[in-house]
LOZA-388960 format. One record per atom (N, C-alpha, C): z, x, y; residue in one letter. Coordinates in pm, whole numbers, plus 50000, padded with zeros to 5 digits. Layout:
ZXYa;...
//
This chain:
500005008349879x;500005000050000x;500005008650125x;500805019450139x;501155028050262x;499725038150242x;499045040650194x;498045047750138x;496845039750234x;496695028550169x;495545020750262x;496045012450349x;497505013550439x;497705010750514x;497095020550615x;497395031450622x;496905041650671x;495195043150721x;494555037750592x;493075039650637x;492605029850707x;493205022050752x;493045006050861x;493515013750973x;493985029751001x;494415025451107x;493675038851187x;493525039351336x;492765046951433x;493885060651471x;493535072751472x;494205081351455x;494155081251646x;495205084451682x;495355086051818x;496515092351890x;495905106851885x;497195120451833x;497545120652006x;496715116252120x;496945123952272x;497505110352275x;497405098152252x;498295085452302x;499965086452259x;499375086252106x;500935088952041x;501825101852158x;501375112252193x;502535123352241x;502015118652392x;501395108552485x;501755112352629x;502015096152643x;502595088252544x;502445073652590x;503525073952648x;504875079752684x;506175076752712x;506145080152855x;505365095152857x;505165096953003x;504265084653110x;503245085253015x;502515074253141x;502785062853162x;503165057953032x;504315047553097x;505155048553186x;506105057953186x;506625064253305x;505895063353439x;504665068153438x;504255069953553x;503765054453607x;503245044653529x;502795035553552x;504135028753622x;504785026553551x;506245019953606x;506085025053736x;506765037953770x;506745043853884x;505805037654056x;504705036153936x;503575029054046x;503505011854048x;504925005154029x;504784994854050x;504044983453923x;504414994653847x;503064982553671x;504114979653582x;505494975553571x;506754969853544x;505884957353399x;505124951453496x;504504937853370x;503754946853261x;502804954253303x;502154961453237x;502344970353155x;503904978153157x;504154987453053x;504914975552983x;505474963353017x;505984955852916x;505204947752820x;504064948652868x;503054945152812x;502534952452689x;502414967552754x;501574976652645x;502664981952535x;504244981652599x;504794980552513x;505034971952401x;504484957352417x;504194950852303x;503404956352222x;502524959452308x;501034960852260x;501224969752095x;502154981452163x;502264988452057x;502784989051925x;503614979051930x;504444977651823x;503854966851779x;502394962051775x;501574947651691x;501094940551770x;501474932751906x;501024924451985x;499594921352023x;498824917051925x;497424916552013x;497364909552116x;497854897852159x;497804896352300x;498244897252416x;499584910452368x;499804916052476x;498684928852491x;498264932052402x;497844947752461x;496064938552559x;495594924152472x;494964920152553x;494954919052721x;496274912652741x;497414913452884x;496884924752954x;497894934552905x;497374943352940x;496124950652985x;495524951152885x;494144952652950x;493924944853053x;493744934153070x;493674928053192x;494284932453306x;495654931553332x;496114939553420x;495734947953441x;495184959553379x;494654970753434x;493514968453473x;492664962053444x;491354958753522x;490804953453641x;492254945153650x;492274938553778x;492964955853884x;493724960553845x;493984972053932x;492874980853983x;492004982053872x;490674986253883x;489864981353986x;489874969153982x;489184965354122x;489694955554231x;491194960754258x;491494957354407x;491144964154519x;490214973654493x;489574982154631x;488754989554611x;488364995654732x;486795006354663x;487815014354550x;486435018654472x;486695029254354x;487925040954415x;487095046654484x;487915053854560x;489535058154578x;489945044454621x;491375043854621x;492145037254499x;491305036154411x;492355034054303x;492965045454197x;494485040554186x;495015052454138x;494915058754020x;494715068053999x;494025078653868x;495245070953777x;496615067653768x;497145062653681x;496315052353624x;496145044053693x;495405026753611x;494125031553569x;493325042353572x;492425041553501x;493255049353347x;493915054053358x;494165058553197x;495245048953174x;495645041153239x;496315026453164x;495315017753101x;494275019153183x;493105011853152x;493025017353005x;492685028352993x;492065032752876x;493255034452744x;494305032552791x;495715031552694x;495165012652641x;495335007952711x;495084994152681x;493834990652605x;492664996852610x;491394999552519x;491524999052378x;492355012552371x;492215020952271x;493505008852165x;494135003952221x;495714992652175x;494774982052082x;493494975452200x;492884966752159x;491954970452055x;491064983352107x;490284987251983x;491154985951852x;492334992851828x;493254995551712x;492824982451668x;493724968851688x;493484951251599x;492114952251569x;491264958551670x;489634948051589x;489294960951480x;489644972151493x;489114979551345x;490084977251218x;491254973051264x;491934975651144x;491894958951075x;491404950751160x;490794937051152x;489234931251050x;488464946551105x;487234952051036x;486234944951188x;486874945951223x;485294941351394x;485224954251456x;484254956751402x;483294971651429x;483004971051579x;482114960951606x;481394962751685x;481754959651805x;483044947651812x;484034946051909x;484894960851939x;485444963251837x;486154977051886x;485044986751952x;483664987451920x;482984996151994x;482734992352137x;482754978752184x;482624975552297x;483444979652404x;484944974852319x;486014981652383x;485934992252439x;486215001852351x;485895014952356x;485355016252479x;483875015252440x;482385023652551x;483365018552688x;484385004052698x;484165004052877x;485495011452888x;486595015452800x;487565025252822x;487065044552853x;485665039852807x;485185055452841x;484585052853006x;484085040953006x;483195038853100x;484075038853236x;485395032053242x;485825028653297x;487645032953322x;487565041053253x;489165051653217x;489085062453265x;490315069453260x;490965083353314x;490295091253171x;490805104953244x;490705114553099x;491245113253013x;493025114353041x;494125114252962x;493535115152837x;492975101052806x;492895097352651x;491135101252626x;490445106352721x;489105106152676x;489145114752553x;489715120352510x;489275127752351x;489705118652219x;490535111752285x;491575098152171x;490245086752169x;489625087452284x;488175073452319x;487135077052231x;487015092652266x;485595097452190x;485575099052024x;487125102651973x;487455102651820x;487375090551770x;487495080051858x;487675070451765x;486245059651787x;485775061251876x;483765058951883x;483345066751759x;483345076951763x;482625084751650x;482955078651526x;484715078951504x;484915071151386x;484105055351296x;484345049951435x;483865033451405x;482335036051390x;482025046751425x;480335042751475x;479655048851318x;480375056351297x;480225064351131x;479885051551008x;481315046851043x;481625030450916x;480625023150965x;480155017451065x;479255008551131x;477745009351031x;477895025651059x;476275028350978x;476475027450855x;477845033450771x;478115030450668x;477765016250564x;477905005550663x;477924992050635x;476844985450682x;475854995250714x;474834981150774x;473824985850692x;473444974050623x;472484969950487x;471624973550565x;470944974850670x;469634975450739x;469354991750731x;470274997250723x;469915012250659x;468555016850605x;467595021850650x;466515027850558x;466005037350628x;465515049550542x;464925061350643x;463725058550713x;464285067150803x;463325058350940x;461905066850947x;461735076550841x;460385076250810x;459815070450781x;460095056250726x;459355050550671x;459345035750761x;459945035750850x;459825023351021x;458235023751023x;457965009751077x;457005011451180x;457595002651294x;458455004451335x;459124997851473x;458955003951538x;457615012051606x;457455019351704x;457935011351878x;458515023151942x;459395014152105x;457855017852155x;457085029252173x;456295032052245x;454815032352137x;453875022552076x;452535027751983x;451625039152081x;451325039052024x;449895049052113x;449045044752137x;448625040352269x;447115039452316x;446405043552426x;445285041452449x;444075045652496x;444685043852611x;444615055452697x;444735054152871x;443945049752935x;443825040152993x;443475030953094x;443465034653214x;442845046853252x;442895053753407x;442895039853517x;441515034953535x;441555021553606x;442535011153595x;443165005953524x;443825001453459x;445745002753527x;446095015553493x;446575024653572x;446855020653713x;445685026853795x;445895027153931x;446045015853985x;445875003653959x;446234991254012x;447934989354039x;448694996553930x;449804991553985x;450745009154038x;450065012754067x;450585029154137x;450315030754276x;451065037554348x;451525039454447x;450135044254552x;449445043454624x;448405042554678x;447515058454659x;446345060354641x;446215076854640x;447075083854511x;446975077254443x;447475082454271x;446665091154208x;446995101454160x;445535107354040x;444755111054122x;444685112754310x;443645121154358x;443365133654417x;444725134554420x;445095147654463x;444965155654385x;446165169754415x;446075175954336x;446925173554209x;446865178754046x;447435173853956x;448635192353948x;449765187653862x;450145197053831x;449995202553749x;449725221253734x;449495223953669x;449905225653500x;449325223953404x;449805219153250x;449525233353175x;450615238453165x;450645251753040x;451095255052907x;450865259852829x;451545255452699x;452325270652653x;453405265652590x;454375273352583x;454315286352666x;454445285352816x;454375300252866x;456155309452859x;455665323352849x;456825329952800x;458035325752934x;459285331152926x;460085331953002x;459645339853113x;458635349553095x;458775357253218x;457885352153290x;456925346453254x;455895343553329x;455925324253388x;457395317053337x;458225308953398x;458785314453489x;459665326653478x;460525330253637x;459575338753701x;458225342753683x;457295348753793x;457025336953883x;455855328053812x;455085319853856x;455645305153920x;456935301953881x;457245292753867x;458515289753918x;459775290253946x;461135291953864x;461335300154034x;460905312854052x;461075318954192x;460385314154354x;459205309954307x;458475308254375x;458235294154418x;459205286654321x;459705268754332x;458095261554322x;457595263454212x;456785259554213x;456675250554048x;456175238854083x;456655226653945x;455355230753848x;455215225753753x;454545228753595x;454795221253446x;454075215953442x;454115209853275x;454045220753195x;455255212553133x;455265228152996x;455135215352870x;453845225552792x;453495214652641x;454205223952564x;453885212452426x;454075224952278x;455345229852273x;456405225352359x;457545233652297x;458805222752262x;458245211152215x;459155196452183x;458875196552007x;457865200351980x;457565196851811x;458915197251770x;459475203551731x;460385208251677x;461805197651709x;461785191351790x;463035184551848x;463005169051771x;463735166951610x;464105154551601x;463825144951700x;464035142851741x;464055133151874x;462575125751896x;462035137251847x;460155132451897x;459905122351761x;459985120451690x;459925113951591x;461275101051599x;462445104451572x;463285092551583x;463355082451669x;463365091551735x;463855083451878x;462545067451968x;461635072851872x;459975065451880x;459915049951737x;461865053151730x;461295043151613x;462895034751644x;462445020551626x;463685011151694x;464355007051610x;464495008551447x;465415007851318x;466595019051365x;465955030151357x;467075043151398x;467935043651514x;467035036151593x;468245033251736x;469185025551745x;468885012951684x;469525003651612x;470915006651562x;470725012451483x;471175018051366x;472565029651419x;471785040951487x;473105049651576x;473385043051692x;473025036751802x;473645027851913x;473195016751973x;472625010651870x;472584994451880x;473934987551930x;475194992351869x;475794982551907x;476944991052000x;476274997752131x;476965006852220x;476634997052351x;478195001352450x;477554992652559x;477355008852623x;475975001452748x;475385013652832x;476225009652944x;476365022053050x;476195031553038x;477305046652952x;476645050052897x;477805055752796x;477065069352711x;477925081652684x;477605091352654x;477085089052534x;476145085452439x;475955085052309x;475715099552230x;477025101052189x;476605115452134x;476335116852015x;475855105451954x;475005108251804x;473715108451838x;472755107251935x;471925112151964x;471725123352041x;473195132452034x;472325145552075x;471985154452031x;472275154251897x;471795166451860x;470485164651762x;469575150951812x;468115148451821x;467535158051904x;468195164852013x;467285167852119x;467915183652128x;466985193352200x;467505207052190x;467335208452374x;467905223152396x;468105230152562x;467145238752543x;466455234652660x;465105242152670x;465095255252708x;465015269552659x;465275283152685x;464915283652841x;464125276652900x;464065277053026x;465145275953138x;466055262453064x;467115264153148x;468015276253143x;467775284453118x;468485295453118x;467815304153235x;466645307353256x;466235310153377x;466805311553515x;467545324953527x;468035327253641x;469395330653630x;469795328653519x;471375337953501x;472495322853570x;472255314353580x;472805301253606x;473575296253506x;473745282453523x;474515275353376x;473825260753424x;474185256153255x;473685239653267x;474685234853328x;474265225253461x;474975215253521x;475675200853469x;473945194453392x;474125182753317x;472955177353262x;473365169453116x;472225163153054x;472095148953047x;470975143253043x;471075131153092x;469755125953016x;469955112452919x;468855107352873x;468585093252918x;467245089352992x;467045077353110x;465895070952943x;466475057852966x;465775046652834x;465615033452947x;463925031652915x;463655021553055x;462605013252986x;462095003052991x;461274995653000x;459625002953101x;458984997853093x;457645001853109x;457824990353274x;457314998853412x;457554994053535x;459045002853599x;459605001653463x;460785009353565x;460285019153652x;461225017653775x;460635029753924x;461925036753959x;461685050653995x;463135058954031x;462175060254204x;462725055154286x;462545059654414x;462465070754447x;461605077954548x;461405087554592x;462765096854667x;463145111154586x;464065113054641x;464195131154583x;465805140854614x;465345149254564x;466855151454499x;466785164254417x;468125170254362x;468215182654381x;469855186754371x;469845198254414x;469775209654346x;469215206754222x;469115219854113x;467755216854022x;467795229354011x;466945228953872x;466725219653761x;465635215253735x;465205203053698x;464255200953568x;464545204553414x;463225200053355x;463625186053278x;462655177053296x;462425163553263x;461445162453146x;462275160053015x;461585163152888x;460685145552862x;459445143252809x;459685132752784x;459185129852665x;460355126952552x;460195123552426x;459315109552346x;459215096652413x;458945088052426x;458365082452495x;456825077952498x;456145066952615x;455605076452709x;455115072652800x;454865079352971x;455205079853119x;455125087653147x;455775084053321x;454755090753418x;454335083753520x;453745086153637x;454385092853750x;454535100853802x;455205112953857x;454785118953973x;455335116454089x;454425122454265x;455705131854321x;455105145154322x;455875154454377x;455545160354516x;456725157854619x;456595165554745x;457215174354737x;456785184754853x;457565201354848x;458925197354949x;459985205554893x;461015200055017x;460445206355143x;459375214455164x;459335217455319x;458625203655412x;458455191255345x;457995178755399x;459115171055413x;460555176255424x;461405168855416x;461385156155535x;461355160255675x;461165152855808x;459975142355793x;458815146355724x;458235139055711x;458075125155620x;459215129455503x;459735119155414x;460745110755442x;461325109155586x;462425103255678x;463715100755522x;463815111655524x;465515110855479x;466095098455540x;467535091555450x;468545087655490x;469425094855585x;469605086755676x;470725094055757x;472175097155706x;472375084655607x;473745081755577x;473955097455486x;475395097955476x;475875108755424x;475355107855283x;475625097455173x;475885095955053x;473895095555007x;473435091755159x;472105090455060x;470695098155131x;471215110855169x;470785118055247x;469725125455148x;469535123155070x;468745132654952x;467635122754866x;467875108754960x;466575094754899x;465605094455040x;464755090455023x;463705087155129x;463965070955136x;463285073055264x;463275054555331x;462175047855282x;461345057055255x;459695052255250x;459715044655057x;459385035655076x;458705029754922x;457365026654905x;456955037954868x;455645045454813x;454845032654723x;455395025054701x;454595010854629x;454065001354709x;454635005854859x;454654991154988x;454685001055086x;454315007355159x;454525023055261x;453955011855385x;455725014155450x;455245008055590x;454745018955699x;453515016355714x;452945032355823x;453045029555944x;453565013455970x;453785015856162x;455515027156210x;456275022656033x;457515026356028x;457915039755971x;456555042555921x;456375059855860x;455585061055893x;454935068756002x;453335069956034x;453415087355968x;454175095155891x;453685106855877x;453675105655757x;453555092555668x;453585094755493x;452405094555439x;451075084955531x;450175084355421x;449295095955430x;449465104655478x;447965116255487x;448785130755479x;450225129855398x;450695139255332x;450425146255218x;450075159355168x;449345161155055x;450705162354910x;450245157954798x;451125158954677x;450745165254593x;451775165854479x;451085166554368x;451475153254273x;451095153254165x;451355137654057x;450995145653904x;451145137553813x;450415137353636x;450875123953581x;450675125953505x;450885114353399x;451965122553320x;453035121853271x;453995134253184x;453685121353027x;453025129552973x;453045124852816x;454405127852753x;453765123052647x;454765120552508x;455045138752447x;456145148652465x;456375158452405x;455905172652525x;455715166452652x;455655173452781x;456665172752870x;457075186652924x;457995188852957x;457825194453101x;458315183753227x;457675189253329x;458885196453453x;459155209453496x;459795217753586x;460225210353717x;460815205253770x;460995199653922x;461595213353965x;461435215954100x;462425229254149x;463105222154256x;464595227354298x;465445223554398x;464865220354502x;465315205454514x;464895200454640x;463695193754670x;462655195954547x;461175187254563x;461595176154571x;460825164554657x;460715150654655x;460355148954508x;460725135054432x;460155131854316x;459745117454290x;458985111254319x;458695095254258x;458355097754113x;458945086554017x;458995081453898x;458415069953860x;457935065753796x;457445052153724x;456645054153548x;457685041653503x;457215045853388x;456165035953369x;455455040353281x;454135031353228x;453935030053102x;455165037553019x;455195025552909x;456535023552893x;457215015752772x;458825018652729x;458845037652751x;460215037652779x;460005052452756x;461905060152781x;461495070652700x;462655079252642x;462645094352690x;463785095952798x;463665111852836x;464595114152869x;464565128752885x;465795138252908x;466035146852999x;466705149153080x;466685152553218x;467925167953182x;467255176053202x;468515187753255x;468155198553329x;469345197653428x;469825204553561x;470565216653512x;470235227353592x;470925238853597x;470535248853701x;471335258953762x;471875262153855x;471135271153885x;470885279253971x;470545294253993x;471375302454000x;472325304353984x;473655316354072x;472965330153977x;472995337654017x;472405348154004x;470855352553959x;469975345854011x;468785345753990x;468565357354038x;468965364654154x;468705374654238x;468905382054146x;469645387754059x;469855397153968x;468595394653854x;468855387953822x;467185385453765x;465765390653791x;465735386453869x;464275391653964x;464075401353971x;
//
């Protein structure tokens, strides 16, 4: 009995040793209902640790993000992890995963390693148990099929002057050095082919059983880390004696648009899945792309390149670009600070990673 009592239950080694303190601290901050709450919670109560949760959510949003106190978000996520416990040891998989994703989404650190052990856990049994299981070599649930490009077709719904400029240039596997000559120093953008074969990802990730299957039943937005090690770090980002900043995989519908705007690092945008339409300005057109004034959005343009008001931008339309089409297993360079418009044109699956320059100079 104590044997498989045990396997009903969610291992949660950072709650168990800091629950006394943060309770503590919560009290402290005026949450009196709330640790009496989660103190039910703990000792069986599912509808107190429900309570609870609530309470903390509502703390969550009595004011901008901003000012709410770093305590209630890891009450928040104490109260998650209470509730997750009833629905797995209940056998509701997919409820406890819900939980979860918004205690990650929406919690302190404290417990983020107690959040992420026990996602992984449920998400393991999940696949364990779902009859829909079959190797996904053998899917044809393709998210993105393959077809014939439709240049004309195309330009009807793209941003005015698409495809006439100049295109960027497309190279296939060029070495590292002749990335930080040509490219990388000289901030100059480039499709890199041929160096995705190899990345799981190009294959799975193109098939909607397998997605299903590892985070079908995940709420977004949320780190899914059983799909990362589908995907590999491109030796490029290493370029310049820097470090990776961050990785980031964007899953969109076909129309999705990323507004014209820029970032402040190093940039390759892998794309595993589908296509994207892509218009690059140099940051030395910055004035001419009328930046936001505001602090927070000083790095987006005003101008929407789908509708370009020219009595209200008269210096956007006779600016020169570059654009491509970024296929399926092309991997295209942004450098710090280029303007970038996005649009995808089909479903589509990619991967974005940033990294730094700090010592490029030594490099060179």
């Amino acid at each position: 009995m104590y044997a498989a009592a045990v396997a009903d239950q969610l291992s949660t080694p950072i709650l168990d040793a800091e629950s006394s303190n943060l309770l503590q601290s919560i009290s402290s901050h005026g949450g009196y209902a709330y640790v009496s709450m989660a103190t039910l919670a703990a000792s069986g109560d599912f509808r107190a640790a429900e309570a609870a949760r609530e309470m903390a959510w509502e703390q969550l949003h009595s004011g901008p993000w901003h000012s709410v106190l770093p305590v209630w978000r890891d009450a928040y996520s104490m109260a998650c992890l209470h509730v997750a416990k009833f629905h797995y040891r209940n056998g509701e998989l997919k409820d406890a995963l819900r939980v979860l994703d918004m205690g990650l989404i929406m919690g302190g650190m404290l417990l983020r390693k107690d959040l992420d052990s026990a996602v992984e856990i449920i998400s393991a049994k999940t696949r364990e148990n779902d009859d829909r299981c079959e190797s996904f070599e053998k899917s044809e649930h393709n998210l993105a099929p393959e077809a014939e490009f439709d240049k004309v077709e195309v330009l009807q719904f793209l941003p005015a002057k698409s495809l006439s400029c100049k295109t960027v240039v497309n190279k296939s596997a060029p070495s590292m050095e002749a990335f930080l000559r040509e490219h990388f120093l000289c901030g100059s953008p480039v499709i890199i082919s041929d160096c995705m074969t190899h990345w799981p990802a190009r294959k799975k990730w193109n098939d909607m059983d397998y997605l299903k299957r590892v985070a079908g039943d995940r709420t977004v937005p949320v780190e899914i880390n059983e799909l990362r090690d589908d995907i590999c770090i491109p030796d490029y980002c290493f370029v310049g004696g820097g470090e990776l900043r961050s990785v980031n995989a964007w899953f969109g519908p076909a129309g999705t648009v990323t507004p014209l705007h820029h970032d402040p690092h190093h940039n390759i945008l892998a794309q595993v899945v589908g296509k994207k339409y892509i218009r690059l300005y140099p940051a030395s057109l910055c004035e001419e792309l009328y930046p936001h004034g505001e602090t927070m959005l000083f790095n987006s343009s005003q101008v929407d390149l789908d509708n370009i008001d020219e009595k209200e931008f008269p210096k956007v339309h006779d600016l020169e670009f570059l654009d491509c089409i970024l296929e399926e297993g092309e991997m295209l360079y942004i450098p710090p600070k280029w303007w970038h418009y996005v649009r995808s044109l089909t479903i589509s699956f990619s991967v974005t990673y940033w990294w730094s320059d700090t010592g490029s100079s030594a490099v060179s």
